[in-house]
C-alpha positions in Angstrom: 36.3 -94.6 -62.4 36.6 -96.0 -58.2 34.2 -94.6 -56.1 35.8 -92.5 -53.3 35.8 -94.3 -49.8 34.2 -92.3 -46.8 35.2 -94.9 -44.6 36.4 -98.5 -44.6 34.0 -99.6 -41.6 30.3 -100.7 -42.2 27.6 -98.1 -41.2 25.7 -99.8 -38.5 22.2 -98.5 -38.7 18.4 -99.1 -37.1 16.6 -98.6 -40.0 12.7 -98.4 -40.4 10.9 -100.1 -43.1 10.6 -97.8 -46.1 12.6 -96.8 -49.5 16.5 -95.8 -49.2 18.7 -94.8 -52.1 22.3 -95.9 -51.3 25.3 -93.7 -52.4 27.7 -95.4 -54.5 30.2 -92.7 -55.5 31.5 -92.3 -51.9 30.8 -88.4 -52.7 27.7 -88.4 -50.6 27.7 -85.7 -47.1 24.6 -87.9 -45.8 26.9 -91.2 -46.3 25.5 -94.1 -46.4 22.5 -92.5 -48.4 22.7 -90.5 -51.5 22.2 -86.5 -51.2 22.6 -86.0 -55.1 26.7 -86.0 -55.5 27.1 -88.2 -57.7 26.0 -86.3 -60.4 28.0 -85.9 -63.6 30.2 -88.8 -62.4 28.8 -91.8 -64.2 27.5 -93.9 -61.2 23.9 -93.5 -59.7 22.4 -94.5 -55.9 21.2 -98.0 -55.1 17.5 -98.2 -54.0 16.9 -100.8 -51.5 14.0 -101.5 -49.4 13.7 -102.5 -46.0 10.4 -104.7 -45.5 7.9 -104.1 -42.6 8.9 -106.3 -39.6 10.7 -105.0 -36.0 13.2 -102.3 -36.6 17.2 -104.0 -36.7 20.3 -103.1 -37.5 21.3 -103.2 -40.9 25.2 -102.7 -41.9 25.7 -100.9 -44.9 28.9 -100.9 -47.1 31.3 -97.8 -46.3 34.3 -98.9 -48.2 31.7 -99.1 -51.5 33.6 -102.5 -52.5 31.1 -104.5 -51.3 30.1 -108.0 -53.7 26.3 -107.5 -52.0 25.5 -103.9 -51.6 24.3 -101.5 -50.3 25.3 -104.4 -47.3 28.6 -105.0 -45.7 30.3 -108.3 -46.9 33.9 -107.3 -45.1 35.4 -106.3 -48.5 36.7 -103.4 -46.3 39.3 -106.1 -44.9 41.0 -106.7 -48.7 41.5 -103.0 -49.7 45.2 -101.8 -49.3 45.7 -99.8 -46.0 
């Protein structure tokens, strides 16, 4: 099974530190983060932490192709048009 793709394009984000649960289905209404969709489909969310220090952005995979996730590594750029 692929996941579905909400949008090639990263999600550039200012994220706090704390817990996240990344979606990887693609099914998600809250993309990038999981709201639950995935269920019954065989793939489950990502947690990933983001560490205390000054709040940056962070660019999450969209596409859900990416070789590092729940980060962008531009595999957006080798998926057919």
């Amino acid at each position: 099974m692929q996941p579905e793709i909400p949008q090639k394009a990263a999600y550039a984000l200012d994220l706090e530190p704390g817990d996240y649960l990344w979606c990887a289905c693609g099914r998600s209404q809250r993309q990038p983060f999981c709201d639950g969709s995935h269920q019954g489909t065989g793939f489950v969310p990502l947690p990933f932490t983001i560490k205390p220090g000054r709040v940056r952005t962070h660019w999450l995979c969209g596409c859900k192709y990416s070789k590092r996730p729940p980060f962008c590594d531009a595999s957006h750029n080798r998926l057919p048009k």
